[in-house]
C-alpha positions as CSV (number, residue, x, y, z in Angstrom):
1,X,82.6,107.1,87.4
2,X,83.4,109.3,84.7
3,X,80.3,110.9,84.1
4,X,80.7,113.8,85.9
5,X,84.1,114.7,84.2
6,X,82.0,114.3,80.8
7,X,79.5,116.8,82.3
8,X,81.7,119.1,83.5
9,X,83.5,119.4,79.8
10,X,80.7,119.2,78.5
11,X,78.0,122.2,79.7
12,X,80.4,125.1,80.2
13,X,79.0,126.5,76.8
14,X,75.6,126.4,78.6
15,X,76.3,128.1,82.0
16,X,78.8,130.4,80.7
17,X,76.0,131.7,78.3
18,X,73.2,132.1,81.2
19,X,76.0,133.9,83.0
20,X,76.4,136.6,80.6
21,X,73.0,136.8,80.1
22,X,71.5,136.2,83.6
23,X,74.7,136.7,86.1
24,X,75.3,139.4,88.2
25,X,79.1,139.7,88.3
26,X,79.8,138.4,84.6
27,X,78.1,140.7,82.3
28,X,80.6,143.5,84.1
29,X,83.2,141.0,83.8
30,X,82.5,140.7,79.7
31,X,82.4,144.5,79.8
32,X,86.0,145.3,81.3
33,X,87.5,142.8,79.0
34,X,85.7,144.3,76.4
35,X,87.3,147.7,77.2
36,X,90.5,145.6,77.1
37,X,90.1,144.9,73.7
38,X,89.0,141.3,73.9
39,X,86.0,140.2,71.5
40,X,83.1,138.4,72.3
41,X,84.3,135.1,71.6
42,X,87.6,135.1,73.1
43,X,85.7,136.4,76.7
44,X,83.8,133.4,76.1
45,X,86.3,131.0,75.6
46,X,88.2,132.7,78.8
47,X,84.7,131.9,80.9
48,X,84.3,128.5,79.2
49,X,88.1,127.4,80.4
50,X,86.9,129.1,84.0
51,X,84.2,127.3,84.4
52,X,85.3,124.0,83.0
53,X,88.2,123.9,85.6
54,X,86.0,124.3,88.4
55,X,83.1,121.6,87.3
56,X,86.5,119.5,87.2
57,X,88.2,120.1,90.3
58,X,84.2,119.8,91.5
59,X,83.9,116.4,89.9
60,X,87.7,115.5,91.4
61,X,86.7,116.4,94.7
62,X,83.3,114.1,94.4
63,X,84.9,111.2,93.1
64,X,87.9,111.7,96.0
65,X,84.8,111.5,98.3
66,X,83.5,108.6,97.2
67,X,86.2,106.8,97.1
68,X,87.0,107.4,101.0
69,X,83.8,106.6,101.7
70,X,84.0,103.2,99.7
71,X,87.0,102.3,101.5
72,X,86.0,103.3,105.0
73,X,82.8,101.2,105.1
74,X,84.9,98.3,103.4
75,X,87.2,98.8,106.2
76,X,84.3,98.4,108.9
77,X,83.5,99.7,112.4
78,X,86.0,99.5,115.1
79,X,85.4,97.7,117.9
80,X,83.9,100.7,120.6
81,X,84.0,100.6,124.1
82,X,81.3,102.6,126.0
83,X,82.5,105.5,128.3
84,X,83.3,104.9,131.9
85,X,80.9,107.4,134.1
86,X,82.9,110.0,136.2
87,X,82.5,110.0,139.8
């Protein structure tokens, strides 16, 4: 269950360096903050938080799901009633 919360701290170093290297929007993104007068490792850490707090709300939403799903099929089926035809 709390896998994916380990994952999600766990590769930003990973993805944010294919981004910079790969991406199309980040590299320009790493460049303006450059001009700002950020260095290399602080735009890093800024893309590491970014993308750690959306591999967590990811992994929030994924558990959330689950856990509706377990409780609706604990729940059962209600009863159903088939359709009248209209005259």
């Amino acid at each position: 269950m709390w896998l994916p919360l380990i994952a999600a701290f766990g590769r930003p170093v990973i993805v944010v360096l294919g981004r910079l290297r790969y991406g199309s929007r980040t590299p320009a993104y790493a460049a303006r903050r450059t001009t700002e007068g950020l260095s290399k490792p602080e735009i890093i850490r800024c893309l590491k938080r970014e993308e750690a707090g959306v591999g967590t709300a990811r992994a929030w939403l994924a558990m959330q799901a689950a856990y509706d799903l377990a409780t609706e099929r604990a729940a059962g089926t209600p009863k159903v009633r088939r359709l009248q035809p209209v005259a």
